[in-house]
N, C-alpha and C positions, 0 to 999 in steps of 0.2 A: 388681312385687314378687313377688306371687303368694304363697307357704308361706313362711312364716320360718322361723328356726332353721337356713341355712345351708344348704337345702335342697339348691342345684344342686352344695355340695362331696360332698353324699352319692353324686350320679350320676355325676361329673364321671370317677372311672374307667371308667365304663362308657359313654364318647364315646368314636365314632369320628370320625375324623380324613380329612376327605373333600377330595377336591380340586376343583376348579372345574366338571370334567364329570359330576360328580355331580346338578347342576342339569338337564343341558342336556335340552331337550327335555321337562322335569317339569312339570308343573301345581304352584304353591305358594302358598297362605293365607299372604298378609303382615297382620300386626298393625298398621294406621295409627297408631294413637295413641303404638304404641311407638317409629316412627320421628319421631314429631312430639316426645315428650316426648326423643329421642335427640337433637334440633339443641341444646339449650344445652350440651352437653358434647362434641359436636363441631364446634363452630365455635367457634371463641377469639377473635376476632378481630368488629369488627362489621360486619356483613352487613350487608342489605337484605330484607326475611323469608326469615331461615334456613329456615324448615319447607318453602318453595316450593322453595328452592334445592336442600337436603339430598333431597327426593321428588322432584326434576326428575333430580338426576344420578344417584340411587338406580335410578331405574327403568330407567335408559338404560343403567346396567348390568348388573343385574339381566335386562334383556331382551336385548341385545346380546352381552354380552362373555360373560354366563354362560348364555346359551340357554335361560333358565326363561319360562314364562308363568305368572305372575303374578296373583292373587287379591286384592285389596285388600277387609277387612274394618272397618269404622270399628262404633266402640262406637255402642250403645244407649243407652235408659234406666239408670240404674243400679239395683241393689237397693237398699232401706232400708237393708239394714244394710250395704253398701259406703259408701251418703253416712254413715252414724255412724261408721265407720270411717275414712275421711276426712278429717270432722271429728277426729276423736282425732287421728289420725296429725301432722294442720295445728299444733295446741295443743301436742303431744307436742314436736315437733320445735323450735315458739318457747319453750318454758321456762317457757311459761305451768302453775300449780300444775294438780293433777288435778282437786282441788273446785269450781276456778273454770269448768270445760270446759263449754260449751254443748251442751244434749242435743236431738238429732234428735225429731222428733216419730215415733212412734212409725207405723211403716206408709205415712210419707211419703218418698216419692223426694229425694233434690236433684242437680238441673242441675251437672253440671260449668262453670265460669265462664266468663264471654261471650267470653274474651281464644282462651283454648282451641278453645272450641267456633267463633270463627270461624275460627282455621289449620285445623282437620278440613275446614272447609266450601272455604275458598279450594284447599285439599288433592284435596277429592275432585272439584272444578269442572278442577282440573290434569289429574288421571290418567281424566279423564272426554275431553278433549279428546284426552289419548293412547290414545284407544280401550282402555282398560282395563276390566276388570269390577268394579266397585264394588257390593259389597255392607253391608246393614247390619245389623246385631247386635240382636236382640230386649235384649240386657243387655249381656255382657263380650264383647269382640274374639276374646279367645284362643277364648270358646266356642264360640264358629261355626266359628274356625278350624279346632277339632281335630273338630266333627261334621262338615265337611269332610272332613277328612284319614283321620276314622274311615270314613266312608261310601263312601269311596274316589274322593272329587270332585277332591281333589288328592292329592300324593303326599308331602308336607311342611309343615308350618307356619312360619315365622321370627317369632318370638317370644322375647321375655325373660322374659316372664310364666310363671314352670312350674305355676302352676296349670293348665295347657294340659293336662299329664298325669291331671289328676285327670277334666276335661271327657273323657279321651276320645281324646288326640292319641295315635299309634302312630309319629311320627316329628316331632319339633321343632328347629330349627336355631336356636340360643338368636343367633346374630351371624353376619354376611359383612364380608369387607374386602376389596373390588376391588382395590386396588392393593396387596396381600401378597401374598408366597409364602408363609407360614403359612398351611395347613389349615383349614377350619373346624369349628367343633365339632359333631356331629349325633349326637343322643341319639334311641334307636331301643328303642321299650318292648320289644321281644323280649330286649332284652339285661340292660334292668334287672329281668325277669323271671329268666332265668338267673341274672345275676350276685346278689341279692337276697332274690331267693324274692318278691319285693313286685309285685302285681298295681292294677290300680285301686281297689278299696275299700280296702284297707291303705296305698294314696297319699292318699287322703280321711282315714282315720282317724290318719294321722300328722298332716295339715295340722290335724284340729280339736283334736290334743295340744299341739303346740307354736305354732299360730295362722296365720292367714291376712289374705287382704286385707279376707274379713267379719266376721272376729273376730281383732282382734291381740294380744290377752290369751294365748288358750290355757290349759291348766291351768298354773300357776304351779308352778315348781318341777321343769319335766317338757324336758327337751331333747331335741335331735334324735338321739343316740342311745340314751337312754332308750326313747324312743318306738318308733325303729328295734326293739330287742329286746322292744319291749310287742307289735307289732303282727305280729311273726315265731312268733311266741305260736299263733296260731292261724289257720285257714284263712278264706279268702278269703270264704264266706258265713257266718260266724260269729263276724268280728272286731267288724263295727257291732252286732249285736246283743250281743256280748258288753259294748260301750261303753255301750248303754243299759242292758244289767241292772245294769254298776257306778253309772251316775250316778243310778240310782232307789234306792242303797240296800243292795241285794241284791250278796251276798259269792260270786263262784261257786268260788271257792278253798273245799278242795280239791279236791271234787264235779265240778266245770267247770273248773276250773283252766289254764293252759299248757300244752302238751305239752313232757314234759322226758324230753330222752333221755339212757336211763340204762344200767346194765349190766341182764341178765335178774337178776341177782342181787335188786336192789329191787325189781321187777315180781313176782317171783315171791311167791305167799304163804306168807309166817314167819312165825308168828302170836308166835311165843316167838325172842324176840332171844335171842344169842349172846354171852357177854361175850369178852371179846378176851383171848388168853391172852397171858402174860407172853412180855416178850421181851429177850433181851440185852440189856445198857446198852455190850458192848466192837462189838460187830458189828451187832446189831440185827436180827439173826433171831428168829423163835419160839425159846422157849427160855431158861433162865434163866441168867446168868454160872455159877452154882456146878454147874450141869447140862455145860454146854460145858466147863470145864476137866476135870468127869469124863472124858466121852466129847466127840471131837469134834465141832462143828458141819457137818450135813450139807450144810449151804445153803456154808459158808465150803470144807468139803476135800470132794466128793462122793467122790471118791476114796477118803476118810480120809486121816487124820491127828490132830494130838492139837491142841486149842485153838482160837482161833474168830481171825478177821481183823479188823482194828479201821475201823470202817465210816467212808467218808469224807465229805466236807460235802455236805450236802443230798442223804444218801441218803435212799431212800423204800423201803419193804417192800415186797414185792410179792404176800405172802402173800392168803388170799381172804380174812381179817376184816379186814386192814386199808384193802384195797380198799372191802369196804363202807362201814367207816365214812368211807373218803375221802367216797366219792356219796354218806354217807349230811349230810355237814356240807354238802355241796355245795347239795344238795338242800334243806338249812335254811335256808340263805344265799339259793339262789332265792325260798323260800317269803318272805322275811321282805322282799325286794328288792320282788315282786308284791306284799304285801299293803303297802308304802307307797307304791306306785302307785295301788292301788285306792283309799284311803285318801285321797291328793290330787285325784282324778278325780271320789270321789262329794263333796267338799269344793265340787266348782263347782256353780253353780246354772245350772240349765236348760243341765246338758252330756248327752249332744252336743246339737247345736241342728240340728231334723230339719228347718230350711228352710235351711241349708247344705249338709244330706246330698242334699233333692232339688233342690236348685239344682246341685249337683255332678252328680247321675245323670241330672239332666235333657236327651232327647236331639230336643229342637226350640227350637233358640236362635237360630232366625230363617228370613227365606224365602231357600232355597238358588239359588230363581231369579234372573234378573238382570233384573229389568224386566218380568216374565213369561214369559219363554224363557230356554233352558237359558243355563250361562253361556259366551259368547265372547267374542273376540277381534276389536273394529276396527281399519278403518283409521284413521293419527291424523290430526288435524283442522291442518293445518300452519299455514294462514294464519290459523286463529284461535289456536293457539298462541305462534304470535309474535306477533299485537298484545295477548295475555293478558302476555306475557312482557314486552314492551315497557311496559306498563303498570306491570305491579307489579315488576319488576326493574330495571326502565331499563336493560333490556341491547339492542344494537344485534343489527337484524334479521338483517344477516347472521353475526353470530356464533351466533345461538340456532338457525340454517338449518345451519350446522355444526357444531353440537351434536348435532341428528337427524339428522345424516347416519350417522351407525352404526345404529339405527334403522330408520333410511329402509332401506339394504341390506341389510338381515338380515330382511325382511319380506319384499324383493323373492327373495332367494337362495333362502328358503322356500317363495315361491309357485313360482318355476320349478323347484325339483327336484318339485313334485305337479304340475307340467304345468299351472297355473293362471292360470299370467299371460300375459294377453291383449297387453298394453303389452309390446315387446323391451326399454325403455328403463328405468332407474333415475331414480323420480320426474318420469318423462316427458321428460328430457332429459339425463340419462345411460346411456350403452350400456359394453357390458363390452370394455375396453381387452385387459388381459394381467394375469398374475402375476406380480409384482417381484420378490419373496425369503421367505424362510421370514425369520418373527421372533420373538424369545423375549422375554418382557417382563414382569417379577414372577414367571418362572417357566410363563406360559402359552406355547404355541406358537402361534403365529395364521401367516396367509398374506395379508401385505401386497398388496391388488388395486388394480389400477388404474384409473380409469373416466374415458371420455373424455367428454368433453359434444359431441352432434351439432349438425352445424351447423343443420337445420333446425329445432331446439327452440328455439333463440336466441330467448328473448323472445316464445316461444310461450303461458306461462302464468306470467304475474309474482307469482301467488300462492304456485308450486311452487318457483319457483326458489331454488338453493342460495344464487346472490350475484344481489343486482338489477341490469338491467341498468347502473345510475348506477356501482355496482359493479367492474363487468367489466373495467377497465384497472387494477386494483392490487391487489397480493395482501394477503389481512386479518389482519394478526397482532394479536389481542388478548391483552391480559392481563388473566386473570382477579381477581376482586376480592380472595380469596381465598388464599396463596401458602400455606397451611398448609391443603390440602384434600386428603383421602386419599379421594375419590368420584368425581373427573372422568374421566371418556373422556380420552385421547390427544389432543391438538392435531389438529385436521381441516382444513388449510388446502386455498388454491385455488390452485394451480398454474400457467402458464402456458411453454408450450414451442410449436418452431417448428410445432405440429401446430394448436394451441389449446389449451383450457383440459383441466383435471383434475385429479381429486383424487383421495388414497390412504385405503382404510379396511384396516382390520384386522380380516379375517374369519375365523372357525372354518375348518379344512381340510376336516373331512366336507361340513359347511355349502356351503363352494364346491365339493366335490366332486358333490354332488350336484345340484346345478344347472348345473355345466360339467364333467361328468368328461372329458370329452378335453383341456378344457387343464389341467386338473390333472393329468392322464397324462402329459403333452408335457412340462408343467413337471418334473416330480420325474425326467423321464430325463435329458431335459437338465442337471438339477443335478446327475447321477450320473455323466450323462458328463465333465461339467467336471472333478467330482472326482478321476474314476478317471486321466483326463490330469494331474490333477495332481501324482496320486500317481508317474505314471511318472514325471514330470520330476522330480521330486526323487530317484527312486530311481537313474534314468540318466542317466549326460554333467556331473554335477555337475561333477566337475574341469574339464572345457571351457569350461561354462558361468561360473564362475567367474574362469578366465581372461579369457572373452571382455566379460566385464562390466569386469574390471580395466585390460584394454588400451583401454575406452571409457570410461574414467575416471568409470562407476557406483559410487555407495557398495552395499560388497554388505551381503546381509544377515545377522546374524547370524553363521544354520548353515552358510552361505557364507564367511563372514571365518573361524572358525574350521579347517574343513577344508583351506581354501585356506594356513593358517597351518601344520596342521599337516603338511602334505606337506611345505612349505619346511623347517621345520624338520628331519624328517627326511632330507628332503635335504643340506643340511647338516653332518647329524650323520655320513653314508653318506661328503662329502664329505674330514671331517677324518679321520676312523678311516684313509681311504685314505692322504692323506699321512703322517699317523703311521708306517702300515705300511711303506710306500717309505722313510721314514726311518731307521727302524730298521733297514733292509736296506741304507742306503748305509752306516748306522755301521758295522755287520757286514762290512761288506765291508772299508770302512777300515783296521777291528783287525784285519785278515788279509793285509792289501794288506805288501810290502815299503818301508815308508816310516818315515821315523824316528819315535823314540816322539815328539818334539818337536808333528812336523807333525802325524801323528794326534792328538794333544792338543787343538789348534787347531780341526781340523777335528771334535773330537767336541763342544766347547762353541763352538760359533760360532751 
């Protein structure tokens, strides 16, 4: 949830609109809990533990398709007042009355439920086998996440929580959808700086006016853009103080007050107001009706003339009393606005609540290490991941062996472009074939590779291998359990040609280019060269070519049928115009020829 009151439509212009290589190659703080509490609303259908399934194909493309490395954070302890929060929210939601609500004990934690807390666990046992870095949260996920992202450990957060903002985050990706070509949304605090004026203490002092995940109350009566214009009010080290001199009591209006900007006119000191002089009822200048049919109105004929102009709807004076008094009601209307702010603010008891302000500013929300050392990246544990998977999915080994095969190559692609891989082979028993084709797919561009399995691997490491050797005479088409899933990798089947075995992945082009630039060289001439021949043929010989397709009884195509249609036609057309011509040349002749009118007759309608 994070800040209520609608908080992410306040940001929601000030997201930008990123595309998939915005990731690549980024370090990002993922939220676990948010993707665990995200499987009952994407899965419809029932599964076999959604949480395992949704984090298994999350990660594979997350790591694969969008070239991110990956931070996995899992919540902590919770604060007291998150499990009182909690509780309300649980009560709130069943319809149960307010009086009847069970109250937290005062300073005691509560455990989120066993049901929960074991998918976190079976969760974090998954992405531990995928050589993930798993960390754990002294209290909330998002908070580490964004002291992460603040400290410059990674370079994003993915989180729905926008409390993330308040901890500290400088970059949040509230959602990802693998398989869309829609953008994803990524909120970047420099922007809601600019666009806002709102910095991180005015994101706290908004969340404790209209409520949070530790206080869902809030001051009653006070929304989110009320609060937006309470807290634009004043500068960034003087909003929280100004919230506790109102809930002690203390009026800082007009002494302390907002800053309101105004003309010099009310800034200026006039100790003796001005009364406002009369003004026309026909035009509405300075000036009196019986004054203007005197002499004319200077504001109506500067020029002169005699009589005033009759003033139209929703004219406004533009004179300098009237001006003041506009700012001067303007200015009543703000006062009167603040002081029933103030007014419902010192109304709550024990606002603000200063173990929310330092649980907000608090900037050690867990150990940054991973285990004791900085955090990285292993290799994944493959033969324990498939009897992991086989266990709790009952999914067949070699379909979960081609599941990591996108994976599996985008680790190997990485090591050889840093000159790092020892093994020439892909998972020990794949080498690099060729380049098939350029492919577009949701919108991404990938470079369909080929990889061949050598022969002397065969049955070299039955742990490794993509299909076992029981395997190896039939190709694996599974279907997955799921037909309603917007998260899986592309189908990775296993291939067999006069050569032997292989399979196709779909990898980044820089990706393979940097691990094989000469055939990524070779490939994109040779597609250039195809193209540019291609271009020739269609430009040159068409007519010929056409025919010679027609005389071979080829159905042609198209922009072949048509061109070839329309030369006959003109042909044709060249054909009749001629005899017309010669016709009319023999009639002419006829009507001049020494022959009776009879037989010319005959011969001009025949």
């Amino acid at each position: 949830m994070g800040v209520g009151g609608k908080f992410w439509d306040l940001l929601k212009p000030y997201a930008k609109h990123e595309d998939p290589d915005f990731l690549r190659d980024k370090r990002v703080a993922v939220d676990l809990s948010y993707w665990i509490v995200q499987n009952e609303t994407a899965i419809k259908t029932y599964v076999l533990n959604p949480h395992l399934r949704l984090t298994f194909f999350r990660t594979l493309n997350l790591f694969s398709k969008f070239g991110a490395f990956p931070v996995f954070v899992a919540d902590g302890t919770p604060s007291p007042l998150k499990s009182q929060a909690r509780i309300a929210r649980f009560f709130r939601c069943s319809g149960v009355d307010a009086a009847r609500w069970p109250v937290a004990e005062e300073g005691v934690s509560v455990e989120r439920n066993g049901a929960f807390l074991k998918c976190v666990r079976e969760c974090i046992e998954l992405l531990e086998l995928f050589g993930m870095p798993v960390l754990r949260a002294k209290g909330e996920a998002e908070a580490l996440c964004a002291q992460l992202n603040r400290e410059g450990h990674v370079d994003a957060c993915i989180t729905a929580d926008s409390d993330a903002f308040l901890f500290g985050a400088q970059c949040v990706i509230k959602s990802i959808k693998p398989n869309s070509k829609e953008p994803f949304e990524c909120y970047h605090m420099s922007d809601i700086e600019a666009g806002l004026g709102l910095k991180r203490e005015h994101l706290i002092a908004i969340s404790l006016l209209v409520g949070n995940d530790h206080d869902l109350r809030g001051v009653q009566g006070i929304g989110i853009d009320n609060a937006l214009r309470f807290v634009q009010s004043f500068g960034e080290e003087e909003i929280l103080d100004k919230l506790h001199d109102i809930g002690s009591g203390k009026a800082p209006f007009p002494q302390g007050g907002p800053k309101v900007v105004g003309s010099p006119m009310l800034l200026a000191d006039d100790s003796s107001p001005k009364l406002r002089p009369a003004h026309c009822s026909v035009c509405g200048h300075p000036g009196s009706k019986r004054a203007h049919s005197k002499s004319s109105c200077q504001d109506c004929h500067p020029s002169g003339g005699k009589g005033c102009m009759k003033k139209p709807n929703g004219f406004r004076c533009k004179c300098t009393c009237c001006d003041r008094e506009r700012e001067a009601r303007q200015l009543k209307r703000h006062e009167n606005w603040y002081t029933k702010v103030c007014e419902k603010i010192a109304r709550e008891q024990n606002f603000p609540n200063d173990e929310i302000i330092e649980m907000y500013l608090c900037n050690d929300n867990g150990n940054i290490t991973d285990g004791g050392s900085c955090i990285s990246w292993q290799q994944p544990e493959t033969d324990m991941l498939v009897d992991l998977l086989v266990f709790r999915q009952h999914w067949e080994p070699s379909y979960i062996r081609q599941r990591l095969l996108p994976m599996l190559s985008t680790i190997y692609l990485r090591e050889m472009a840093q000159q790092t891989e020892k093994n020439s082979m892909l998972n020990g028993q794949y080498e690099f074939d060729s380049i098939q084709r350029i492919k577009i797919r949701y919108g991404h561009k990938a470079l369909v590779v080929k990889w061949r399995r050598g022969g002397s691997s065969i049955g070299s490491d039955r742990n490794l291998c993509l299909v076992d050797d029981k395997d190896q005479k039939k190709i694996v088409e599974i279907v997955d359990e799921s037909s309603d899933d917007s998260e899986e990798w592309e189908e990775t089947g296993v291939h067999v040609d006069n050569e032997g075995q292989f399979v196709l992945t779909d990898e980044h082009m820089e990706l393979v280019r940097g691990a094989f630039p000469g055939e990524v060289s070779k490939f994109l001439l040779e597609k250039e060269l195809k193209e540019s021949k291609r271009k020739r043929s269609r430009t040159g010989g068409s007519g010929n070519k056409s025919e010679n397709l027609k005389s071979r009884g080829v159905q042609l195509s198209i922009t072949e049928f048509y061109r070839s249609s329309k030369m006959q036609v003109s042909a044709n057309q060249g054909d009749t115009a001629n005899r017309s011509e010669s016709h009319d040349k023999e009639i002419k002749n006829t009507s001049t020829s020494p022959l009776p009118k009879s037989v010319r007759r005959r011969l001009l309608f025949k």
